[in-house]
N, C-alpha and C positions, 0 to 999 in steps of 0.2 A: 271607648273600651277597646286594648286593644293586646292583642294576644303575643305577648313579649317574648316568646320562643322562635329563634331563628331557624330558618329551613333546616332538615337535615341535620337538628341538632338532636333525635330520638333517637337511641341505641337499643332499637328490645331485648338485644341481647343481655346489657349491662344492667339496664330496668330491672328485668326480672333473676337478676343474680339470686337476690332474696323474694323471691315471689310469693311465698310463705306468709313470710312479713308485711309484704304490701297489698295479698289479697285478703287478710282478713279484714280489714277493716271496712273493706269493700263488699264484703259476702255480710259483715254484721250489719252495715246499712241497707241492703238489700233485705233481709230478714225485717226490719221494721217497716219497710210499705207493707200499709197493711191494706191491701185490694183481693176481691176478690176475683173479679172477670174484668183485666182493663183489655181498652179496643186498643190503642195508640200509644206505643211504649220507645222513647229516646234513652239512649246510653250516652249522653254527653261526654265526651272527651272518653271513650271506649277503650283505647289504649289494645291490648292485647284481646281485649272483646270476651272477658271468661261471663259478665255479668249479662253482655248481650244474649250472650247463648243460654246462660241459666232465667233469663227472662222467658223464651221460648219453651224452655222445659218448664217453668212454669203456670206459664200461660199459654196454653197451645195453640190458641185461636188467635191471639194479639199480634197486631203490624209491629215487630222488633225495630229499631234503627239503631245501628252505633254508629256517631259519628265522631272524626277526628281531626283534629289540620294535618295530623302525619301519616303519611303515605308508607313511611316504612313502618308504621304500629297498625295498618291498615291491613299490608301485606302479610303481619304475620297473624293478626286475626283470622284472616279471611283463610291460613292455610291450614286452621285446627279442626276436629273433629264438629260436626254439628254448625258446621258458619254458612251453612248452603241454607238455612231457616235464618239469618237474618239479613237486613236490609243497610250494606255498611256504605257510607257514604264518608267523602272527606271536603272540608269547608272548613272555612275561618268561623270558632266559635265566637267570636264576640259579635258577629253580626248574624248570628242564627236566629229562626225564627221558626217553629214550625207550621205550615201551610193550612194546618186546622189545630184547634188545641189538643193538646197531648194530655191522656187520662194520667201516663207518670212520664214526669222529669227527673233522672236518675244520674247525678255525674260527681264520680270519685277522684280524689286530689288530681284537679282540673282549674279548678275557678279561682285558686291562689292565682294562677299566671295571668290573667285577667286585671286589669285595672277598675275603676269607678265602678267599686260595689256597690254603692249609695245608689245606681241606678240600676243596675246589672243585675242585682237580684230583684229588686218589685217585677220589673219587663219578665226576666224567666218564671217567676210567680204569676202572672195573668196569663203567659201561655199556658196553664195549664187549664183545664176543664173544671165547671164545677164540680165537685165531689173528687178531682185528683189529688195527685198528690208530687211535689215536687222533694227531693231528698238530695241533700249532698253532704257531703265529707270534703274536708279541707286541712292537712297539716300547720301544726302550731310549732313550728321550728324556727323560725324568725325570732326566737329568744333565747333559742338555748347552745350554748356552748359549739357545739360544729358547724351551725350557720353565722355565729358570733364570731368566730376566727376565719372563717372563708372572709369576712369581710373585712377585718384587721388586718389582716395577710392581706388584702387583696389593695387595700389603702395606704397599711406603713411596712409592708414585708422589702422584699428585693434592695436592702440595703437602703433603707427607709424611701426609697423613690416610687415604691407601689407598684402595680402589676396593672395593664390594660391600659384604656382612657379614660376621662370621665365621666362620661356618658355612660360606660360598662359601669363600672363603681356604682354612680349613682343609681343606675337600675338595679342592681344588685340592695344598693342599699332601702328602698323600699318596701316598707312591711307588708307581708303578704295579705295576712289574714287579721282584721280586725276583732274584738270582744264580743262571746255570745252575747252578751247584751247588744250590743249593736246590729246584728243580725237578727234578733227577735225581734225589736221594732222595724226594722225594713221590710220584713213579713206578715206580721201579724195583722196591719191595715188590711190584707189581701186572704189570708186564712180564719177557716174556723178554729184548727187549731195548731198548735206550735209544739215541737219536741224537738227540746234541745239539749247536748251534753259534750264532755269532753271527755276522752278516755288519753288516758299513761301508757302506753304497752314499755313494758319493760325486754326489748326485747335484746335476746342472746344469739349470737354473732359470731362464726367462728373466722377464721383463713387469717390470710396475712393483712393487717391493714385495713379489718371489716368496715369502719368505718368510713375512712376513704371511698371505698371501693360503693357503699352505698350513696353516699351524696352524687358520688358518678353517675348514679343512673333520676338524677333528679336535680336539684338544687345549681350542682358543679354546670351540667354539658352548658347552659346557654355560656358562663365562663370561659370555660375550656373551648370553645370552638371562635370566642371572641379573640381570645390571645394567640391562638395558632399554635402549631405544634413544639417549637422551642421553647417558648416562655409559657407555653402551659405547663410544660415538664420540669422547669424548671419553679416554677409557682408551687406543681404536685411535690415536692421535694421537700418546701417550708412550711407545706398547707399537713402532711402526712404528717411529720414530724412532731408538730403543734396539738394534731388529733391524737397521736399515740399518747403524748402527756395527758390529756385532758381524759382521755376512757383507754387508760392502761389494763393489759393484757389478764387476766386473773388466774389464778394457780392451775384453773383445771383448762388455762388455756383458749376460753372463749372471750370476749366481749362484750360488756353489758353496755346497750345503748337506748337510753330511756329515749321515746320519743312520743309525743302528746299531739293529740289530733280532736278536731273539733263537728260535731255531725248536726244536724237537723231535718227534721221532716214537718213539713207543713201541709196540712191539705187546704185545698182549696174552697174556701166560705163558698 
């Protein structure tokens, strides 16, 4: 299992351009643990830590963690209101473990970057406790239209000779997230019960290039930091251009960019 984001490739500044956008999905799986006094609570891949800290206001008594591999999604956690009640720690999630079982395991579009889900998820399913509960959220964008040309562009663009190596390419081209179906059977050996769904957010998007400018803070940076600063700008030029056709600009000016995500919560038999 191994956590395919290269150092220093997380910009919280550009992440959270749309923060809006990317904390609801976050705060709607948060809302279905349904616990009522857990002791031992992980925010797996914690990123900007809003979930960390609303785990505390929830649970006032509970050992919070977020942890994260990035130092600079750490540093801006750690500088917001309320981060002095949790327990932020930074480590390579694919060899995480925690040191007693955890009442919730809680990690928002995180476990895409992760490889061998076949085993990655039962192993985070037994750390948790009996009667916990483990919950994550994963984006289903590997199919649709703006991850489909970041990687067309990225294979026949620059005057059919491609952009990166292939090594880049080929990591790129690997599907993130697997079929709810495939995930409910990896779980359910390990749970009493299983809730599973996928939601559409249709979401609206205003500025120059919104959709560009979103992939940037997710999908693009391990990219963009692969190819260096010339040929990723010049990459941003044919890759822009491709997205403006595909989710053109609409009369009142905004962006409609559908984007589908897939969630689960399992407790623990």
């Amino acid at each position: 299992m191994n956590d395919t984001r290269p150092e220093g490739v997380w910009d919280p500044g550009q992440y959270l351009r749309y923060g809006g956008h990317r904390l609801r999905p976050a705060i709607e799986l948060f809302q279905r643990v349904d616990l009522d006094a857990p002791v031992r609570c992980w925010d797996i891949g914690c990123g900007n830590g809003e979930i960390a800290r609303a785990m505390t206001e929830r649970w006032p008594a509970a050992q919070v963690v977020g942890l994260d591999a990035s130092a600079e999604m750490l540093e801006k956690a750690k500088s917001q209101p309320g981060s002095d009640k949790v327990d932020w720690r930074q480590a390579d999630i694919s060899n995480w473990e925690p040191s007693e079982p955890a009442d919730v395991i809680y990690t928002n579009a995180t476990l895409q970057w992760l490889t061998d889900h076949e085993t990655l998820f039962p192993r985070l399913m037994q750390c948790v406790a009996p009667g916990g509960v483990f919950a994550a959220q994963m984006p289903l964008s590997w199919g649709q239209a703006s991850h489909r040309l970041l990687r067309e562009i990225l294979n026949e663009g620059n005057g059919g000779k491609g952009y990166g190596t292939d090594t880049l390419r080929q990591t790129v081209a690997r599907k993130w997230v697997d079929e709810a179906a495939v995930y409910y059977d990896r779980l359910r050996p390990h749970a009493s019960d299983v809730d599973i769904w996928e939601v559409t957010y249709q979401q609206v998007l205003s500025g120059d290039d919104p959709v560009l400018e979103w992939v940037k803070g997710s999908a693009l940076r391990p990219v963009l930091t692969e190819l260096g600063p010339k040929m990723a700008a010049k990459y941003l030029v044919e890759y822009g251009a491709a997205l403006r056709d595909a989710y053109p600009r609409r009369e009142d000016g905004t962006t409609l960019y559908p984007f589908a995500r897939l969630f689960m919560v399992a407790k623990r038999a």
